[in-house]
LUMKOL-480250 format. One record per residue: x, y negated, z negated of N, C-alpha, C, O in turn; residue in three letters. Coordinates in steps of 0.001 Angstrom, whole numbers, plus 500000, padded with zeros to 6 digits. Each point is the difference from the previous one (the first is absolute). Layout:
% residues N
XYZXYZXYZXYZALA ...
This chain:
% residues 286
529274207368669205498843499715499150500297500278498542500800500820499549UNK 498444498381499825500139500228498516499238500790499073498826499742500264UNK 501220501160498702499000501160499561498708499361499829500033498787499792UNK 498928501738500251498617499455499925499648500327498713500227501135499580UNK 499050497706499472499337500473499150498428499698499755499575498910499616UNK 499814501960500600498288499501500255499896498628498706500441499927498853UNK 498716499072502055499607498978499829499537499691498327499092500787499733UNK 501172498499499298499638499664498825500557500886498736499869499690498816UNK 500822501553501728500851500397498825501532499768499819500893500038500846UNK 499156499727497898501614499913499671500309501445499508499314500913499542UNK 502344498868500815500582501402499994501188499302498939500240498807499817UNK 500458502516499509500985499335499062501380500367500828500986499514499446UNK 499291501173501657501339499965500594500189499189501042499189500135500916UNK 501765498948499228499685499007501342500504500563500985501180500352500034UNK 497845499837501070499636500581501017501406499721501123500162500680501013UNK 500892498046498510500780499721501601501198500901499626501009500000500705UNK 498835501135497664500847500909499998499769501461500862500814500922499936UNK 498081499121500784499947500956500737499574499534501187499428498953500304UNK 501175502597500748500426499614501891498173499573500104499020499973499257UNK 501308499769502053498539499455501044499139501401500323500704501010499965UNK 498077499176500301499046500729499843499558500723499083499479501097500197UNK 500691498327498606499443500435498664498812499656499646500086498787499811UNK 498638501607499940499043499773499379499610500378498343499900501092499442UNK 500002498091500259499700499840498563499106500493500147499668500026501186UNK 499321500699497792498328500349500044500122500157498141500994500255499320UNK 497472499458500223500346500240498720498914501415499577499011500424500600UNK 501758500134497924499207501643500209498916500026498524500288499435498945UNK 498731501180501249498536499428499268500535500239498969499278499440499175UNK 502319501490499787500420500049499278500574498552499249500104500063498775UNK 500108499206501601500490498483500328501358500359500293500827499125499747UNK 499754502353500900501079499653500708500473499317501005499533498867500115UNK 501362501511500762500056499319501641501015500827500635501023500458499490UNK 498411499702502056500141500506500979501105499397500688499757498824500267UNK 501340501556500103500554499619501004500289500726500958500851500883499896UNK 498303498805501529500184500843500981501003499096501221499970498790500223UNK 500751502101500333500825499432500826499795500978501584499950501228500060UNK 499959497805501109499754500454501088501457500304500813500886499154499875UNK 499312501770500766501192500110500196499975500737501415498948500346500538UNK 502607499904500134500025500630501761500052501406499605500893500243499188UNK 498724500281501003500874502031499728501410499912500500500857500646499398UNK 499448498685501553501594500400500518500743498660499905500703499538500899UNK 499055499869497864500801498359499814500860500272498789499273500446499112UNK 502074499458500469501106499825499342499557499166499195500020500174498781UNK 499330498386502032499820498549498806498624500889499222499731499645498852UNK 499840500930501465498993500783499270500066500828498690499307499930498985UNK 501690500842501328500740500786498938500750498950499155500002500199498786UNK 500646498695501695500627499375498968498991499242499041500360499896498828UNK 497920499341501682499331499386499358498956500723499413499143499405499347UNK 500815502270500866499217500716498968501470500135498866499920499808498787UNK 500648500356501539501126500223498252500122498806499619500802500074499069UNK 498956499044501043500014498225499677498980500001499141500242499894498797UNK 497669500296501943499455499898499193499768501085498661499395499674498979UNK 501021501241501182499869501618498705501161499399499233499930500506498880UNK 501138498638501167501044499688499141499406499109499252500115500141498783UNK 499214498881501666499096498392499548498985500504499275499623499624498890UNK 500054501028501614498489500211499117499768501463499251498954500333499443UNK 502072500349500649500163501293499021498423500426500060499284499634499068UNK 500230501029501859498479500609499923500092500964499191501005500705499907UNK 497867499446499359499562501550499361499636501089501345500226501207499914UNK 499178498148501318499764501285500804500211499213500853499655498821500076UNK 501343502248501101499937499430501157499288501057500999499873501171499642UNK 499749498467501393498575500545500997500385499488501318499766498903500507UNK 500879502122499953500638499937501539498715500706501076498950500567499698UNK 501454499222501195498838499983501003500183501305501160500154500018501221UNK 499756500914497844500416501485500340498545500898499813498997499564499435UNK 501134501726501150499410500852499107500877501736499599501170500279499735UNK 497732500449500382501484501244499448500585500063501507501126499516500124UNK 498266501012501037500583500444501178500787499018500708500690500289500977UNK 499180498189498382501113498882501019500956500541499188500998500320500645UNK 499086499928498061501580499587499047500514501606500631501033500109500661UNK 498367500680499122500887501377501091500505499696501165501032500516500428UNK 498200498508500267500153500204501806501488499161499904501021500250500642UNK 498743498565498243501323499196499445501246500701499761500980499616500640UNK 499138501277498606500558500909499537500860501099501216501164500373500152UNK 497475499869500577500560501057501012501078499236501005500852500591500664UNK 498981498275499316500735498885500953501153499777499602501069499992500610UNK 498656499804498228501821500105499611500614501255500086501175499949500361UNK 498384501123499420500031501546500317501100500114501221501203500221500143UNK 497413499436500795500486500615501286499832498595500861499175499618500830UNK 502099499751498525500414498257500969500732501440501432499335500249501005UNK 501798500326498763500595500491501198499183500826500558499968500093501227UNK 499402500489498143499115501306500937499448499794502157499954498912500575UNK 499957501480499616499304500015501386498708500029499695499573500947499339UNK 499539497985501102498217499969499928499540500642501027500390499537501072UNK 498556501842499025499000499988500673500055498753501549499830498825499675UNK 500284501312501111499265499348501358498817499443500053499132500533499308UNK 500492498269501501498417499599499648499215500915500408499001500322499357UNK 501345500240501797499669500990500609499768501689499359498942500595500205UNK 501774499796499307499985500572498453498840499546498951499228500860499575UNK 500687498144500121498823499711499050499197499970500657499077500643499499UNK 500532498762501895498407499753500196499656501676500162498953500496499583UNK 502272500375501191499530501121500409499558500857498311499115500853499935UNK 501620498736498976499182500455498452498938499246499960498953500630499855UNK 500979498527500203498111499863499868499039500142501120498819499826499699UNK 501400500398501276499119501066500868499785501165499334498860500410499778UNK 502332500286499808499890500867499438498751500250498873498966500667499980UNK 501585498604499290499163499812498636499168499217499941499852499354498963UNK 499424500476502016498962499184500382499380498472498907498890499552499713UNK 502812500000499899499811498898498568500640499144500773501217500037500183UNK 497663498770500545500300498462500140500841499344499163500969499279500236UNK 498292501234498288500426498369499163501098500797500018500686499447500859UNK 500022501633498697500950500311499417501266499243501324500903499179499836UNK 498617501551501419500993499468500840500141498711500239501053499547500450UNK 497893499708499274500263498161500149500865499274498578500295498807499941UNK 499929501946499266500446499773498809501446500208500567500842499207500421UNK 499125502655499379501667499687500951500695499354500643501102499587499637UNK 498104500113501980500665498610500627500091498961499189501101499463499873UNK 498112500193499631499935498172500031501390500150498674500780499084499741UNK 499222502118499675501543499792498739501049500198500917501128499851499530UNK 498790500437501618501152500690500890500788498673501027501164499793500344UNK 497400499428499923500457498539500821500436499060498973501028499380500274UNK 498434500386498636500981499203498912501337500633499846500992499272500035UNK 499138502055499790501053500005500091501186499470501161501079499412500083UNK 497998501178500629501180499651501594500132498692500559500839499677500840UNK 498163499478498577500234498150499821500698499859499319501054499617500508UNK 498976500503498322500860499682498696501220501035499891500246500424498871UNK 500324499900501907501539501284499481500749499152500192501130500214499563UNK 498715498905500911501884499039500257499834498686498890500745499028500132UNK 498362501007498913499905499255498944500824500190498793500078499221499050UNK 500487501831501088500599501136498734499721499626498436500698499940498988UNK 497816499821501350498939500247498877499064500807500293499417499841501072UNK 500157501366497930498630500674499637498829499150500231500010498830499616UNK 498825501759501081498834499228499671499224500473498876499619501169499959UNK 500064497813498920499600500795498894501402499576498737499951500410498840UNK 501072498821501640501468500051498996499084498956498851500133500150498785UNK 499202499094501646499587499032498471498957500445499170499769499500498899UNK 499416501685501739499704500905498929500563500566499208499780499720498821UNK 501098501225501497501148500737499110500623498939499111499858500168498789UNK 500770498827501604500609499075499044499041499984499121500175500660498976UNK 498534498564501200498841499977498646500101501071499162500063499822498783UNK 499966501536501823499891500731499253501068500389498995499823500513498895UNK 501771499016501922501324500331498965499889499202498686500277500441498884UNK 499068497737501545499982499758499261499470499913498851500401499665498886UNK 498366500783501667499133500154498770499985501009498994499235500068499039UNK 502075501038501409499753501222499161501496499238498810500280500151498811UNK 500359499007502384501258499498498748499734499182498901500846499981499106UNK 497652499005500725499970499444499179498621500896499214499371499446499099UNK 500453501254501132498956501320499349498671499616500472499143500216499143UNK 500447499325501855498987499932500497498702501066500154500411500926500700UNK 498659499228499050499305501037500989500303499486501165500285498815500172UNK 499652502435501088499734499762501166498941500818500496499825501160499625UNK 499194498021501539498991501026500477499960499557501246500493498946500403UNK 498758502074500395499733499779501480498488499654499897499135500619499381UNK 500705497912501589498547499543499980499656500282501492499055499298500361UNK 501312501323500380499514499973501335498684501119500658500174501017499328UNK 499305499104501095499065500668500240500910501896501171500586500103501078UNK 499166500495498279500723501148500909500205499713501552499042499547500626UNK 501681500598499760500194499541501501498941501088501035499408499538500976UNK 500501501734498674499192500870500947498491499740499627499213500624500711UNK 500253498613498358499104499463499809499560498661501088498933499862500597UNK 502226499270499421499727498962500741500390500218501320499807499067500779UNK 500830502224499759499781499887501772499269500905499895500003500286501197UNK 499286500503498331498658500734500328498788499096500280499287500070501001UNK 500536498779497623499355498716500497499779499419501024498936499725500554UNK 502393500024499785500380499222501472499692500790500768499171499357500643UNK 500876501808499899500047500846500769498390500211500346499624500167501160UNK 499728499816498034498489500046499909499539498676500593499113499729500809UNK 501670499621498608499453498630500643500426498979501302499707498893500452UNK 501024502043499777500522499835501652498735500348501416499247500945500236UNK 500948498173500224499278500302501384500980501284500661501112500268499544UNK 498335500368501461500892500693500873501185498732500961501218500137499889UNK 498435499209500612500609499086500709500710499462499392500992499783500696UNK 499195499590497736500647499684498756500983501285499840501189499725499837UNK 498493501474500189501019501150499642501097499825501025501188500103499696UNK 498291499572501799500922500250501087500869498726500408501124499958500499UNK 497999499009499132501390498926500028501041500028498482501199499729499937UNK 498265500514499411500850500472498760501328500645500416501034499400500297UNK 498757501958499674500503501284500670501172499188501302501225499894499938UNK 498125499788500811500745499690501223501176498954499700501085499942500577UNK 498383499142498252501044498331499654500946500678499477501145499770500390UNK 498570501472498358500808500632499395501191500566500889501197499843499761UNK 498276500809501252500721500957500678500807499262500804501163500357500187UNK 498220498293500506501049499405500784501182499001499178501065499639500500UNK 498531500085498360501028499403499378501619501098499489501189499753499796UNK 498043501322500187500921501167499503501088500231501064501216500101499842UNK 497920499969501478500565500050501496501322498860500560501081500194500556UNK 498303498759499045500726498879500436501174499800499053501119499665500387UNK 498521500580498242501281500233499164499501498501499151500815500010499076UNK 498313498709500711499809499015499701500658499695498460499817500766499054UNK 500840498198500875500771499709498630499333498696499139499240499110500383UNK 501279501117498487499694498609498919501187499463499487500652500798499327UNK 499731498279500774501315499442499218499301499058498613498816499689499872UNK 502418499971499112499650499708498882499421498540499807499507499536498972UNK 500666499855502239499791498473500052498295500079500348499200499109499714UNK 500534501930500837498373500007500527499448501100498257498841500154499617UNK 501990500209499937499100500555498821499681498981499283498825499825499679UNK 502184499302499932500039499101498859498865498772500515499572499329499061UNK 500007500380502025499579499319500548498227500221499736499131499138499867UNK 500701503153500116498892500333499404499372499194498615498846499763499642UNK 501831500086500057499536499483498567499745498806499620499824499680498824UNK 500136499572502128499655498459500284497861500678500127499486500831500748UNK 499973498390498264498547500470500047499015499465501322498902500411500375UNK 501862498640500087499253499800500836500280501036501322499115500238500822UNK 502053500255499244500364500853501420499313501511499655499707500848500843UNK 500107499264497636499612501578499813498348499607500462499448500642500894UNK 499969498414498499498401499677500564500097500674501174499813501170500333UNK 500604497578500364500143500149501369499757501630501107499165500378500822UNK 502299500261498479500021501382500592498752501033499112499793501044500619UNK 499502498846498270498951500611499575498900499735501135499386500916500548UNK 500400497446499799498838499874501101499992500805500818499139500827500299UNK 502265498874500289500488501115501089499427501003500265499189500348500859UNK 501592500356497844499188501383499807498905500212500572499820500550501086UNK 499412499015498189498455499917499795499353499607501065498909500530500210UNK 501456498727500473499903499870501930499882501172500494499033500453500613UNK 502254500213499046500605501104501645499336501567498968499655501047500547UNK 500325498819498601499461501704499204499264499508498644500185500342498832UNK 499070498889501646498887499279498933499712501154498426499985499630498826UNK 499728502444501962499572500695498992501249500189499018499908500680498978UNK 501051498787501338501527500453498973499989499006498647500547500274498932UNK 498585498321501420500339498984498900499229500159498497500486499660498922UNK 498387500855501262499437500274498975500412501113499195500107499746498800UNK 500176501538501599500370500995499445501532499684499209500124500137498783UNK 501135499370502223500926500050499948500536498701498805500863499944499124UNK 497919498964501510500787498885498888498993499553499524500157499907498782UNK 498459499616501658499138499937498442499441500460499082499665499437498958UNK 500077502471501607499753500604498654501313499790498874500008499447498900UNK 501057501224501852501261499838499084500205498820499351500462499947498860UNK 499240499142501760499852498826499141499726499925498608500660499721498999UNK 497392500832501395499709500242498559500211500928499046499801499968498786UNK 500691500978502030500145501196498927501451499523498777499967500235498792UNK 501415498941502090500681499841499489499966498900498873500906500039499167UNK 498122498976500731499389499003499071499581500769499493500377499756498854UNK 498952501266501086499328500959498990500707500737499043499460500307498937UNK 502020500098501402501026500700499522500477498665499291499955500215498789UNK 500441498622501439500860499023499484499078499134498862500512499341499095UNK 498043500790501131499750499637499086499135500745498774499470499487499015UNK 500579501772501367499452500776498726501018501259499832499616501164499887UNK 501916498363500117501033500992499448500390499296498954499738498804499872UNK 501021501988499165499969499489498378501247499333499850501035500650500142UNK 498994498378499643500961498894499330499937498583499833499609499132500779UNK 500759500808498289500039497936499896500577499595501350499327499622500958UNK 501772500480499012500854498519501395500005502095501193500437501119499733UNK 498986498407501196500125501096501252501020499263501126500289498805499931UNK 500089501889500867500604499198501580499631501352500614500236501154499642UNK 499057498286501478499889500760501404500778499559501084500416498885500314UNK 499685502187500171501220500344501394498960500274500996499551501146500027UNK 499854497711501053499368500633501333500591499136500977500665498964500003UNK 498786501948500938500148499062501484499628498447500247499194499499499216UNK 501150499988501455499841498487499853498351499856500563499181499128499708UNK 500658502120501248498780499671500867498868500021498882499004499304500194UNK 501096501468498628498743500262498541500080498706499529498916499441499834UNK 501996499990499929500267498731498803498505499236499969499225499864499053UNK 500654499647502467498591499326500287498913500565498915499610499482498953UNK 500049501723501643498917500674499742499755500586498164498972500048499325UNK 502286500277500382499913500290498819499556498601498790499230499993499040UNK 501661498925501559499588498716499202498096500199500649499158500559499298UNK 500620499047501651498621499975500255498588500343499105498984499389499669UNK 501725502286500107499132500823499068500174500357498566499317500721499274UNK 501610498695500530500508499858497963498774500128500044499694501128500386UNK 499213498045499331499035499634499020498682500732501063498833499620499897UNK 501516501246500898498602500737500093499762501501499783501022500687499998UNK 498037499817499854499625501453499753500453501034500943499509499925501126UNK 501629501366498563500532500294500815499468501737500016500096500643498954UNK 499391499969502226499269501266499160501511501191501671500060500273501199UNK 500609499880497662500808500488500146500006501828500590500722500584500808UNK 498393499767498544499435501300500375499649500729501260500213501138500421UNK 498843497227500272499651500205501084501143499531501487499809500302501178UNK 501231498979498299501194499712500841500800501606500147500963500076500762UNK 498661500942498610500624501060500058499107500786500649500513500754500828UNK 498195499309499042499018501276501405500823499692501316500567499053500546UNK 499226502013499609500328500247501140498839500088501226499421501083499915UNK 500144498208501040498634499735500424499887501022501656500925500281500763UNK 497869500011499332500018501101501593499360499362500616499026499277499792UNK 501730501086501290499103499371501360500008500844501064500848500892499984UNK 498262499021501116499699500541500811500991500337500843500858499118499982UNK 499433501840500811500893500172500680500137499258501066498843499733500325UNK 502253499507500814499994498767501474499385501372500782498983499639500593UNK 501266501801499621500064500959500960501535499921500844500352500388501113UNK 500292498967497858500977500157500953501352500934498991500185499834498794UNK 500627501151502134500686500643498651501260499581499990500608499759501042UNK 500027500082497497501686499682499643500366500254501387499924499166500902UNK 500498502098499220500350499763501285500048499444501000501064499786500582UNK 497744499835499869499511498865500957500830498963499847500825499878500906UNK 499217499276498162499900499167499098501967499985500798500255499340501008UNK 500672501392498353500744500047500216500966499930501381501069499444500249UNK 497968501440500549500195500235501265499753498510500519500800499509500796UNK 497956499684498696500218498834500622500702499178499519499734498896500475UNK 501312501066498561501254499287499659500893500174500544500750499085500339UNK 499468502227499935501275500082500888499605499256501368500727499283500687UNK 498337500967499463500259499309501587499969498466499817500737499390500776UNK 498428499741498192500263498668500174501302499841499636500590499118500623UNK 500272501696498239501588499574499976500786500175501186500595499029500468UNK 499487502333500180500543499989501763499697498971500100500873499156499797UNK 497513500308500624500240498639501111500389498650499272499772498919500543UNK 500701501157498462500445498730499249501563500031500009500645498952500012UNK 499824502026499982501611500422499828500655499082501374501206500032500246UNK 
């Protein structure tokens, strides 16, 4: 596909100098936006975020982080050799610590990993590039993403119990079985019609994950990209936002309230529980 530029404006750089999933957007400064949708664990990714930050020399670039991803980033390169914790090990820490979101956060970074290790790419590598590059041509750089323990506390709230346990259980049996991704099915992510597709998905089999996970973030990250300071910007997100962020350019974004944190009633049923019945749907799935 070719970069999109919303309907009736002209732009002064011609657009077939930059890769496919670029969106043009223009910024009420009369700057312009170039956001580019991209895989977390794609190479052609990393090569077409340093493509567009070379082309278009942004004043700010706005990667799709917040403080605790760029650490967890960080810690990964850290401790690539280290020995991880057991799943078994983590679920038994959040029994402990009686923190859902915290432990569903863990897994679900723990099964990307263990899909993606024979890729011998980072998930997260075309962030960092944005960011090398933008500090080489003197860029600001900022993180537009909404805190991550913000958004699985969300989710977590907004999970059914039955939603927690097929969660929990898909997690656990994919971990079990050992399930892989090769680079021909990443690159393939980024075809917009196959990412649709697997968002429906989603939204089928754990309906409470889509809103929290990808349309608040949606807006929060249009909110960051279009009221951070500079003439020409480029954003770095996931391919699955691209949609959504073009969507809401031009609407009112109350940002404040994407950050409460909301209570709900308790299922009566405890973490524990919760857990105990994962292990047993992973046994009988193994």
């Amino acid at each position: 596909p070719e970069p999109t530029l919303l309907p009736g404006l002209v732009h002064p750089l011609d657009a077939s100098d930059l890769p496919p999933n670029v969106k043009i957007l223009p910024r009420k400064n009369g700057g312009w936006c170039y956001v580019i949708g991209t895989a977390h664990i794609s190479q052609v990714s990393v090569d077409h975020v340093r493509q567009v930050i070379q082309t278009v020399k942004p004043d700010t670039v706005v990667i799709e982080l917040c403080r605790n991803r760029v650490g967890i980033l960080a810690q990964q390169q850290e401790n690539e050799n280290e020995r991880e914790p057991s799943i078994w090990q983590q679920l038994g820490t959040g029994v402990k610590n009686k923190n859902g979101s915290q432990t569903l956060h863990a897994l679900l970074a723990r099964t990307v990993k263990s899909m993606t290790k024979d890729l011998k790419i980072q998930s997260g590598s075309e962030l960092k590039a944005a960011a090398e590059e933008g500090v080489k041509i003197g860029a600001r750089v900022l993180l537009g993403d909404r805190p991550i323990e913000i958004t699985f506390k969300r989710t977590w709230a907004n999970l059914s119990l039955y939603e927690k346990l097929k969660i929990f259980g898909a997690i656990v049996y994919v971990l079990i079985m050992g399930a892989k991704i090769d680079a021909e099915e990443v690159e393939k992510l980024k075809n917009g019609d196959i990412m649709t597709e697997m968002m429906e998905e989603m939204a089928k089999k754990f309906p409470g994950t889509l809103e929290t996970i990808v349309h608040e973030r949606d807006r929060y990250l249009t909110g960051s990209l279009r009221d951070c300071p500079g003439d020409i910007v480029v954003g770095v997100v996931g391919l699955g936002h691209l949609k959504g962020i073009v969507s809401h350019w031009e609407k009112e974004i109350d940002r404040a309230a994407l950050l409460q944190i909301p209570t709900k009633a308790g299922t009566g049923v405890s973490f524990r529980g919760l857990v105990l019945g994962t292990t047993v749907v992973a046994v009988c799935c193994a």
